[in-house]
C-alpha positions in Angstrom: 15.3 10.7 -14.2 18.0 10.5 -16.7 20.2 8.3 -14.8 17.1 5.9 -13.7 16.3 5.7 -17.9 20.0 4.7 -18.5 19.8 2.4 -15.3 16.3 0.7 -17.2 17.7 0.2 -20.5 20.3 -1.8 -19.3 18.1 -3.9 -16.9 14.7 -3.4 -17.5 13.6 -4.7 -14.0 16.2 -2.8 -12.4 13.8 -2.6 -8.7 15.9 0.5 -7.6 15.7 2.5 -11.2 11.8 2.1 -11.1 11.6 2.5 -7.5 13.7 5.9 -7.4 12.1 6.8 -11.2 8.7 6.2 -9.4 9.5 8.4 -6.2 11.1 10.9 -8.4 8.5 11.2 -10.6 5.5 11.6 -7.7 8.0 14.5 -6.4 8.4 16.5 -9.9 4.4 16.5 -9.8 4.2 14.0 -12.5 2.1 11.8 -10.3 0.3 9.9 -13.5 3.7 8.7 -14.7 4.4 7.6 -11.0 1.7 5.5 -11.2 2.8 3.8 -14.5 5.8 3.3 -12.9 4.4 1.8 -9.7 2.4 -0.7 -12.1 5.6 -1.7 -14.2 7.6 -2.0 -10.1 4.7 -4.1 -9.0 4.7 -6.7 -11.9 7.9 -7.3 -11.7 7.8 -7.8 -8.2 4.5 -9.9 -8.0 6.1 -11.8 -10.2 9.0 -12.4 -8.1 7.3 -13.2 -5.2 4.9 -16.0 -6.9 8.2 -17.4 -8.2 9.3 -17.9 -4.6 5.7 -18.8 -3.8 6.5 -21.9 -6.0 9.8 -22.3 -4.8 8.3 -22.8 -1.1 6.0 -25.3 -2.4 8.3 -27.4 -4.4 9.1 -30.8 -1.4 12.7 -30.8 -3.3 14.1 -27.7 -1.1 16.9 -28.5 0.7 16.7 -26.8 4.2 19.3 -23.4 3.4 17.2 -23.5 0.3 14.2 -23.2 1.9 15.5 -20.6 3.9 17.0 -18.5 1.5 13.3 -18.7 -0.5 11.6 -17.4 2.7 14.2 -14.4 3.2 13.7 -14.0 -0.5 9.7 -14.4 -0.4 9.5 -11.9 2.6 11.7 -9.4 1.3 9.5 -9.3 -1.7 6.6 -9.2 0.3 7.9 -6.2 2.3 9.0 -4.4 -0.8 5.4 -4.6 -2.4 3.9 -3.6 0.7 5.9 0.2 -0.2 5.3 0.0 -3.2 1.9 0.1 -2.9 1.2 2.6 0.3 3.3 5.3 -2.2 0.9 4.1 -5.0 -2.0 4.5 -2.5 -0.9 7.9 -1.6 -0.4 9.1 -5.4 -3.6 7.7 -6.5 -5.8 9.4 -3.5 -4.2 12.4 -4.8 -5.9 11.8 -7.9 -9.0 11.3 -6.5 -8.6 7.8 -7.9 -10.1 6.2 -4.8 -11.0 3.1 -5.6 -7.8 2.4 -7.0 -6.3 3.3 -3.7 -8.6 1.4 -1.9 -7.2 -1.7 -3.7 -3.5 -1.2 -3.2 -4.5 -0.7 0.7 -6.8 -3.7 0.9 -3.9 -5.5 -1.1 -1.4 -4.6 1.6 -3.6 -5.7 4.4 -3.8 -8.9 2.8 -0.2 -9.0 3.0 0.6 -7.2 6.2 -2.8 -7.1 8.1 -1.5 -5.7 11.6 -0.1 -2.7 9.7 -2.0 0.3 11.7 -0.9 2.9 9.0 -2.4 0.9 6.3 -6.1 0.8 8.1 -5.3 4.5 8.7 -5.2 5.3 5.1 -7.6 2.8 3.8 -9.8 4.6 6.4 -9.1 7.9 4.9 -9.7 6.5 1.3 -13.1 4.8 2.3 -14.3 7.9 3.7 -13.9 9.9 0.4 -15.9 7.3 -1.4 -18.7 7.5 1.2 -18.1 4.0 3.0 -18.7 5.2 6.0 -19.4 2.1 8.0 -16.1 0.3 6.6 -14.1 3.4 7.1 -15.0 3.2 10.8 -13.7 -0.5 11.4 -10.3 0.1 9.3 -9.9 3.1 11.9 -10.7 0.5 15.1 -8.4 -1.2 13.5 -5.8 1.4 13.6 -6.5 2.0 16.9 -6.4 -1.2 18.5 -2.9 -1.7 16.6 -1.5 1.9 16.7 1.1 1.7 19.9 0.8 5.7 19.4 -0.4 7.4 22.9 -3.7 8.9 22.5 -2.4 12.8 22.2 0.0 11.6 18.7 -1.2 13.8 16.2 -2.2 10.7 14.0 -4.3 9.3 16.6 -6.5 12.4 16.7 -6.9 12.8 13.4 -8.4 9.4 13.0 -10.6 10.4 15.9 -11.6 13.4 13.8 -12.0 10.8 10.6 -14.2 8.7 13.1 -16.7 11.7 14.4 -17.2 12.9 10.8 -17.7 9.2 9.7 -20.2 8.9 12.4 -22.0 12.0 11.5 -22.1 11.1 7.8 -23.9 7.7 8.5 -26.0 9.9 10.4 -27.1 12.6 7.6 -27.4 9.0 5.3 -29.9 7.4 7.7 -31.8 10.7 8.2 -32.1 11.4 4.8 -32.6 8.1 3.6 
């Protein structure tokens, strides 16, 4: 953590000091401060990508231009999409669902065939009691997962889905 805080107060948007200060952080059991360090990560890096965003839009580009903005814009992209599934994580260990519902949904926006993503927005959704949209991010995951049917990930979202069925159950008979 020292060498991250040197790293950030020479370049406060230093991507790998809050990245490793963030990981670090969630790993000393510090997992609020991860999260403020996730937030800081992914401003700078929203930002970034709605600069490239603009870039892409701009008819001036010149073809390698244009390339180099879509690497760019991609890379970004790809790096939010971490960002936010360790976020995710951090925050369902907080019991801050909702939160981590957002950062999931957020990533499916960006990467929607991403099976691990409806796998843990599934998860998430069933600790807040949406049953019903827990059970179509977990078809989800399975019609994307390319994980044979005895992975241990695969059964546990069949688990997830029996006790997702048997909760809208106990809802409809009690309600």
């Amino acid at each position: 953590l020292t060498h991250f805080a040197i790293a950030l107060e020479k370049k406060v948007e230093d991507y790998d000091a809050l990245n490793g200060k963030m990981r670090v952080l969630a790993l000393l059991g510090r997992p609020e401060e991860s999260v403020v360090a996730a937030t800081q990560l992914l401003g700078f890096v929203t930002a970034t990508t709605e600069h490239y965003r603009q870039l892409l839009l701009a008819s001036e580009l010149s073809p390698g231009d244009e390339e180099n903005a879509r690497k760019m814009f991609a890379r970004e992209n790809e790096f939010e999409v971490k960002v936010r599934l360790h976020t995710a994580t951090v925050l369902r260990g907080l019991k801050r669902n909702t939160e981590a519902s957002q950062h999931l949904e957020r990533v499916l926006e960006i990467t929607p065939e991403l099976a691990e993503a409806h796998s843990r927005l599934a998860q998430v959704l069933y600790d807040l009691g949406e049953y019903g949209r827990a059970i179509y991010a977990l078809d989800r995951f399975f019609s994307l997962s390319t994980y044979p049917n005895e992975h241990p990930s695969i059964q546990q979202a069949f688990d997830l889905r029996i006790r997702c069925d048997r909760a809208m159950q106990s809802q409809t008979k009690g309600g």
